[in-house]
FITOR-369657 format. One line per 4 residues: number of its first residue (from 1); for each residue x, y, z of N, C-alpha, C. Coordinates in steps of 0.2 Angstrom, whole numbers, plus 5000, padded with zeros to 4 digits. Layout:
% FITOR-369657
NUM> X,Y,Z,X,Y,Z,X,Y,Z; ...
This chain:
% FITOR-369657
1> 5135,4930,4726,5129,4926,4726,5127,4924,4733; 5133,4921,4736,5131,4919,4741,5130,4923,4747; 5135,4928,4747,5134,4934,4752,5127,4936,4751; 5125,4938,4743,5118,4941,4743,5111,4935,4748
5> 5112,4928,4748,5110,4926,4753,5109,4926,4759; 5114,4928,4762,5116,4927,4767,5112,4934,4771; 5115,4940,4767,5111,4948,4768,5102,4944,4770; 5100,4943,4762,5094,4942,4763,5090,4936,4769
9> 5094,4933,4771,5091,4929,4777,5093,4932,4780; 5097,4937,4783,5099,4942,4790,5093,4946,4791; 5089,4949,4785,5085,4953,4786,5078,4949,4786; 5078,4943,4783,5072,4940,4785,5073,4939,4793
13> 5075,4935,4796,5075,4933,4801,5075,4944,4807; 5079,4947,4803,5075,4954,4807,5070,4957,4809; 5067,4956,4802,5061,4958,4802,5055,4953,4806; 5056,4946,4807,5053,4940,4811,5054,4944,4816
17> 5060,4946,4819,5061,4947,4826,5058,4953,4828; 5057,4959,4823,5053,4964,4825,5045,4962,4827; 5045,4958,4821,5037,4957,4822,5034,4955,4826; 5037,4948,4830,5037,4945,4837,5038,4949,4843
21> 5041,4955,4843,5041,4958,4847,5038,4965,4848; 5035,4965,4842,5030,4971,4841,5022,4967,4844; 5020,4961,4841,5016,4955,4845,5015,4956,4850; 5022,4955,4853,5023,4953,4862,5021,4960,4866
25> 5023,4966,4862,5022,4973,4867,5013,4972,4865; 5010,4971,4859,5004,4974,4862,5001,4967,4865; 5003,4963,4864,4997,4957,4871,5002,4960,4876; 5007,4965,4880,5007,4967,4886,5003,4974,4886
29> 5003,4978,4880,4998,4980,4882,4991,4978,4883; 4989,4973,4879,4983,4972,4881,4981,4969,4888; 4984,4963,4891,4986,4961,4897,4985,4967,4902; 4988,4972,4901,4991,4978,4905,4983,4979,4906
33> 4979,4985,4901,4973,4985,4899,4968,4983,4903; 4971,4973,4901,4962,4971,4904,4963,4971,4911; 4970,4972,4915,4969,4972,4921,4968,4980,4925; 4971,4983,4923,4965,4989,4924,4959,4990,4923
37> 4958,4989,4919,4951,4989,4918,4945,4985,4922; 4949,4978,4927,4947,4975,4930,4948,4975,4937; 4951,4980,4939,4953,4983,4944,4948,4991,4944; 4948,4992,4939,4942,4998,4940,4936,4998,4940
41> 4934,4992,4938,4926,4989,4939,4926,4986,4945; 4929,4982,4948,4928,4978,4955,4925,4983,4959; 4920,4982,4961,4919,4990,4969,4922,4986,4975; 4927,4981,4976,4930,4980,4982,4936,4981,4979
45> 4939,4980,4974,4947,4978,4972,4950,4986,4972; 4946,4992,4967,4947,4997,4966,4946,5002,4974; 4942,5001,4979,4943,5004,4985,4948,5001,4987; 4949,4993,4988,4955,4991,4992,4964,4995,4988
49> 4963,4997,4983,4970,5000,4980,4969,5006,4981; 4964,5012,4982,4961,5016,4982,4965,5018,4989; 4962,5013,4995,4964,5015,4999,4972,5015,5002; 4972,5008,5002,4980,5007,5002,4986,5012,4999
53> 4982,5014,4991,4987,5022,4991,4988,5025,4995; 4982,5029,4997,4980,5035,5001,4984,5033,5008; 4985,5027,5010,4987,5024,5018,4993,5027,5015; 4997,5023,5010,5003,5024,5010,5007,5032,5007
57> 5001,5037,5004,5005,5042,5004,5004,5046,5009; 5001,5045,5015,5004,5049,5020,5007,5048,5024; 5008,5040,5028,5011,5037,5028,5019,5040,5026; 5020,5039,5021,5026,5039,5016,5028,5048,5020
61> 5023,5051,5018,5025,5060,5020,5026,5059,5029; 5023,5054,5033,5024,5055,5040,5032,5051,5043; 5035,5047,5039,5040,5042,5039,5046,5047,5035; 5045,5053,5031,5050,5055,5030,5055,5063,5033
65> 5049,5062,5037,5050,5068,5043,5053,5065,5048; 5052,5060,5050,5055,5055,5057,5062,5057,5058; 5065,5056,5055,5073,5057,5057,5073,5066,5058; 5072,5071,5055,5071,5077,5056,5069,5078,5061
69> 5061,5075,5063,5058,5076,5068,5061,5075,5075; 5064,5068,5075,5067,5066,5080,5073,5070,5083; 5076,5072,5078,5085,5077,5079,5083,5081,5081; 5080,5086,5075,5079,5093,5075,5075,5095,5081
73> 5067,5092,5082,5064,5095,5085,5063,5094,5093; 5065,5085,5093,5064,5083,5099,5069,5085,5102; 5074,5082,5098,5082,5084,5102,5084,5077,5104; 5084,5073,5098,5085,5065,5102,5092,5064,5099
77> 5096,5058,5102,5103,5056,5098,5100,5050,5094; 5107,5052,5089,5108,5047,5083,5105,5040,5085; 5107,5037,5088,5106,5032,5091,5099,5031,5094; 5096,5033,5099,5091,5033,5101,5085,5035,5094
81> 5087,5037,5089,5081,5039,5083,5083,5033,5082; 5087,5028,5079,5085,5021,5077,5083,5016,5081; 5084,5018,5087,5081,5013,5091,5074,5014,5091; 5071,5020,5093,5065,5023,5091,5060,5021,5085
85> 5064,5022,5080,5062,5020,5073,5060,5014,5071; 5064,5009,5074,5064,5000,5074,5058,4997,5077; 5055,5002,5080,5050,5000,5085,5042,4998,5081; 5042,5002,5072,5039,4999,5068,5038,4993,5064
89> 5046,4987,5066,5045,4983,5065,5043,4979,5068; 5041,4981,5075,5040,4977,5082,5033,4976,5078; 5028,4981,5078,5022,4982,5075,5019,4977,5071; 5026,4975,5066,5022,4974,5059,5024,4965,5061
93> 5029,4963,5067,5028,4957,5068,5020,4957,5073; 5017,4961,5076,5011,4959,5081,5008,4959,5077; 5006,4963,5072,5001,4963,5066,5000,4957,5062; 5006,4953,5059,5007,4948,5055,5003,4942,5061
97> 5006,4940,5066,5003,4937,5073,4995,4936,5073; 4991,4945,5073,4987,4946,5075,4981,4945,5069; 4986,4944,5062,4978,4944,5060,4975,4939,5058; 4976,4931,5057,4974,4924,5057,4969,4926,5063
101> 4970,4929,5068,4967,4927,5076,4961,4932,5074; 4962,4939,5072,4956,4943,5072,4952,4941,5067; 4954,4938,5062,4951,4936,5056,4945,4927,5059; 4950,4924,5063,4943,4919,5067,4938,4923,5071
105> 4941,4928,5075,4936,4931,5079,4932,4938,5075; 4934,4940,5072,4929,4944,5069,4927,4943,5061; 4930,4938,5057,4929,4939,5050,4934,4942,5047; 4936,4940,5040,4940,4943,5036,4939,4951,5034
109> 4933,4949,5035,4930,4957,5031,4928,4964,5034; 4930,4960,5041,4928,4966,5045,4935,4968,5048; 4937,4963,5047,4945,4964,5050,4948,4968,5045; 4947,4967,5038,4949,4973,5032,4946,4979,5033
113> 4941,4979,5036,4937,4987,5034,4940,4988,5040; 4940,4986,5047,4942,4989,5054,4950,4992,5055; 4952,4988,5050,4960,4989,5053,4963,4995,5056; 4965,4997,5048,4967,5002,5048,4963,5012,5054
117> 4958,5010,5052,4955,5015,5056,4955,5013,5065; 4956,5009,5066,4957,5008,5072,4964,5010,5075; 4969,5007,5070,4976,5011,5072,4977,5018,5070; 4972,5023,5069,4973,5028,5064,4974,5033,5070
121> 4970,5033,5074,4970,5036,5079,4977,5039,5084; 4983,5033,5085,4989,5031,5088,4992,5036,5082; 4990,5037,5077,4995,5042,5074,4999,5052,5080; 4993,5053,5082,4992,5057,5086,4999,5057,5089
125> 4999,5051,5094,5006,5052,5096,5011,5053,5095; 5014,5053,5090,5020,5056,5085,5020,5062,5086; 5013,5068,5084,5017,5073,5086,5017,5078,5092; 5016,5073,5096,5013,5074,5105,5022,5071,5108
129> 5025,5069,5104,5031,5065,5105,5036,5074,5109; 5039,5072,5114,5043,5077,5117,5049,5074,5121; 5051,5078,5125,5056,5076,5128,5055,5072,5136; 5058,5071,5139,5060,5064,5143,5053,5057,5140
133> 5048,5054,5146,5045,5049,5145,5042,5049,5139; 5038,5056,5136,5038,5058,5129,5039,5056,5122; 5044,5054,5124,5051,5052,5119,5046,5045,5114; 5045,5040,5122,5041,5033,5119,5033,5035,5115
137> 5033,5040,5114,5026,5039,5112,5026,5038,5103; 5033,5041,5102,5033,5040,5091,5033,5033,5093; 5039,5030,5097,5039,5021,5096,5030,5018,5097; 5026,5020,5100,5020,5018,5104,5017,5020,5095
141> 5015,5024,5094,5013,5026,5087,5014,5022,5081; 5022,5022,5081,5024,5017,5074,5021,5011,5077; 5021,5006,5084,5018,5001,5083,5012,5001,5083; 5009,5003,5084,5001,5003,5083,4999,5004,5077
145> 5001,5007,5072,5001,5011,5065,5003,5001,5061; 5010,5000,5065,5012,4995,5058,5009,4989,5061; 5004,4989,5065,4998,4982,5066,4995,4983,5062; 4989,4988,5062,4984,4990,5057,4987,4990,5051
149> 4992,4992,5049,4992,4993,5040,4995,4984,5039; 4998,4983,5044,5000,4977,5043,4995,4969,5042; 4988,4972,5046,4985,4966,5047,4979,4968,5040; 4979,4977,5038,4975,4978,5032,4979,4973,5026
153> 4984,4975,5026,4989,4970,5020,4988,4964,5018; 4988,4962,5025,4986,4953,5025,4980,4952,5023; 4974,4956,5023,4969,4955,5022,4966,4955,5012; 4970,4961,5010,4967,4966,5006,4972,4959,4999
157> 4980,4957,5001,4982,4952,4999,4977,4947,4996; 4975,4945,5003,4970,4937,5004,4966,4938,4998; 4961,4946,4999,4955,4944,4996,4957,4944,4989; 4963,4946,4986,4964,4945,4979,4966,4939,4977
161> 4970,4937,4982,4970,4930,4979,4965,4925,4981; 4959,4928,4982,4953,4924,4983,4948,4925,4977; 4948,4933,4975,4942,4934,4969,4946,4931,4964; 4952,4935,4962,4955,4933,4955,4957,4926,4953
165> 4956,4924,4945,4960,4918,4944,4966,4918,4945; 4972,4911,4944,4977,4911,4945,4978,4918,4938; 4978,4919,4932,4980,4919,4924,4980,4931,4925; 4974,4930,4933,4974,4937,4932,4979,4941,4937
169> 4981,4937,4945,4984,4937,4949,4989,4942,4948; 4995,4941,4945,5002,4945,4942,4999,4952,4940; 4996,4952,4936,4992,4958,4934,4989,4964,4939; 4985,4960,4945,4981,4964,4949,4985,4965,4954
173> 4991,4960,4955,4997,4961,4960,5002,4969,4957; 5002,4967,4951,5008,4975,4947,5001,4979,4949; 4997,4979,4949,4992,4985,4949,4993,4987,4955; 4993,4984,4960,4991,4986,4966,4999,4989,4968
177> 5005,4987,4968,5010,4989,4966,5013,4995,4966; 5010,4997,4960,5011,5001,4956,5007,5008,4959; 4999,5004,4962,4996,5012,4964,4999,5012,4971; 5001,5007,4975,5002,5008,4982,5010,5012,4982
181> 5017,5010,4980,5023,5011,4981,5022,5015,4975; 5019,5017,4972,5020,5023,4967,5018,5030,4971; 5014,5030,4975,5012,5033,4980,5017,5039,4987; 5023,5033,4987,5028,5032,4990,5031,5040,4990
185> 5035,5043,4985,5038,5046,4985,5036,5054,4984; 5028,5052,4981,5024,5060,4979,5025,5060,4988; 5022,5056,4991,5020,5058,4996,5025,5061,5001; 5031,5058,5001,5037,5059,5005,5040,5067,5002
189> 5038,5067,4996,5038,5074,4994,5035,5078,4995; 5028,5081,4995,5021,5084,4998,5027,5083,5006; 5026,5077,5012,5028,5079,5018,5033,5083,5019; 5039,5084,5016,5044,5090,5016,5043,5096,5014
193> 5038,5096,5008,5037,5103,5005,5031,5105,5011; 5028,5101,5014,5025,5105,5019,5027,5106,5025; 5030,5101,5027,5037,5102,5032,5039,5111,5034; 5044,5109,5027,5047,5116,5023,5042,5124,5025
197> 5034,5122,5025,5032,5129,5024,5028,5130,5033; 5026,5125,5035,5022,5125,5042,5025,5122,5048; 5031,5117,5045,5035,5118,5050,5034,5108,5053; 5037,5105,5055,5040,5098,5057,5034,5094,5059
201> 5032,5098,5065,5028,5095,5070,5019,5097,5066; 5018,5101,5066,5012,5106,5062,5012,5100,5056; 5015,5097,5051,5016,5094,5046,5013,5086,5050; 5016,5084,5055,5013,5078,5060,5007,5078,5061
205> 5005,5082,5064,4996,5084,5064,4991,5085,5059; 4994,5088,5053,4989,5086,5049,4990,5079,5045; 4995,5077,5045,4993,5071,5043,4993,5066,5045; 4990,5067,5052,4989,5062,5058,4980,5064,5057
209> 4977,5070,5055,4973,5072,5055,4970,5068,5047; 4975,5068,5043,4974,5066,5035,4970,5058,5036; 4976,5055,5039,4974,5049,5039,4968,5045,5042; 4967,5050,5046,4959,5049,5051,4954,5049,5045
213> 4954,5052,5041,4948,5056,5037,4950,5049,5032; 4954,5047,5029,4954,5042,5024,4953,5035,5026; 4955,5035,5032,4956,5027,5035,4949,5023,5036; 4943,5026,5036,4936,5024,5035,4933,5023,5027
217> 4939,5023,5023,4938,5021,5015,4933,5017,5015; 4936,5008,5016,4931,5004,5017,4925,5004,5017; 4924,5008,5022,4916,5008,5024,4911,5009,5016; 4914,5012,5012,4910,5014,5006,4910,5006,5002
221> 4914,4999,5003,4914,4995,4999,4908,4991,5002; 4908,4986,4998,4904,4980,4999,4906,4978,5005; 4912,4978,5008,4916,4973,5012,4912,4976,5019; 4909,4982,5021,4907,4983,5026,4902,4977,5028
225> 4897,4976,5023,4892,4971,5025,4895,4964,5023; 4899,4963,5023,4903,4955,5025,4904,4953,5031; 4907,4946,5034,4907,4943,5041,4915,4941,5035; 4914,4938,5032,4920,4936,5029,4919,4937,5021
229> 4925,4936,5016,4926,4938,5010,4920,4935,5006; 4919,4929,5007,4916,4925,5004,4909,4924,5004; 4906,4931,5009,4898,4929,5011,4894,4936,5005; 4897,4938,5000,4892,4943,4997,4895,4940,4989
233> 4889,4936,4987,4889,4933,4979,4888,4937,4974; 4884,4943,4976,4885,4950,4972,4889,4951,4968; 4896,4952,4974,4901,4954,4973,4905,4949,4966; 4906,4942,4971,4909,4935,4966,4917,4935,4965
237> 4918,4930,4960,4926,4929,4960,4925,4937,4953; 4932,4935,4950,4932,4939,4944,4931,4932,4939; 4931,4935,4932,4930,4931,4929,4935,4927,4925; 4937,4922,4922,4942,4921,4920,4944,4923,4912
241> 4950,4925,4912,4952,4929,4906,4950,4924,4897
């Protein structure tokens, strides 16, 4: 009799637990949901992820060839490719530096819509990259590339956590996430398979070529006629959940 008790509160208490956590999957579903959903109607929120994919999948394909690039074609040593390579972090410290400063002198919003296309250009260098003084031009490239994406970042960051509430935040943050570093690996993929068929350098130029054509996303958003985030009430915060 007592064992039959005991069975029977094992299975109540299971069945509680399935329940609770059949609950808990659809409020993350819905959670999930309403933040796509709210990421796809912003016209600023959904170009700024829009974009930052796009950065980061050729990007991704351009940084997956560097080591190849460097050995194979330029004919560099071990050594001198990481030295070389490290020259992107140099970058993303002047970037981090520069965008408080460009953000007082030009606007938060122009400095988001500018960034990037302004460093788009120094891609070229990479596959202009050769032997003797040559050599510096990938380094001269990764830093100018990691100011721009670096100072887009800070920027594209800020304005989320300026439109969203605290409660939406986490959500629009996995969103962004999820499309930018999901991005990552198609991309470094696509850069080898074309590597593979056109060949090292030829693969450098068009995606030095790619990112010219993407880097002026922006301009299609609200944010082009902004001075700062805050000056188009059109736009507004989001709303709270």
């Amino acid at each position: 009799m007592g064992a039959g008790h005991v069975e029977e509160g094992e299975e109540v208490v299971a069945i509680a637990a399935l329940e609770q956590g059949a609950a808990e999957f659809a409020q993350l579903v819905r959670q999930t949901w309403h933040g796509i959903s709210v990421l796809l109607r912003h016209p600023v929120l959904r170009l700024l992820a829009l974009s930052a994919s796009l950065n980061n999948l050729i990007l991704s394909a351009a940084l997956a060839l560097d080591v190849v690039f460097l050995n194979q074609v330029v004919g560099v040593t071990a050594g001198l490719v990481g030295f070389l390579l490290a020259a992107g972090a140099v970058g993303a410290l002047i970037g981090a530096w520069l965008a408080p400063r460009l953000t007082r002198a030009l606007g938060s919003g122009r400095t988001a819509v500018l960034a990037v296309p302004v460093a788009a250009p120094f891609m070229f260098l990479i596959p202009l990259t050769g032997d003797g003084w040559r050599v510096a031009l990938i380094a001269l490239g990764h830093i100018a590339i990691s100011i721009g994406i670096t100072v887009f970042n800070i920027m594209q960051v800020t304005y989320r956590q300026q439109v969203c509430p605290p409660e939406l935040l986490s959500r629009m943050a996995a969103m962004f996430r999820w499309a930018v570093w999901g991005a990552a690996p198609l991309g470094a993929t696509a850069g080898g398979a074309l590597a593979a068929s056109v060949g090292v350098r030829d693969t450098l130029w068009i995606l030095a070529g790619a990112l010219m054509v993407v880097a002026p996303l922006l301009l299609c958003s609200p944010l082009r006629r902004m001075r700062d985030f805050d000056e188009n009430p059109s736009v507004g915060t989001l709303k709270r959940c």
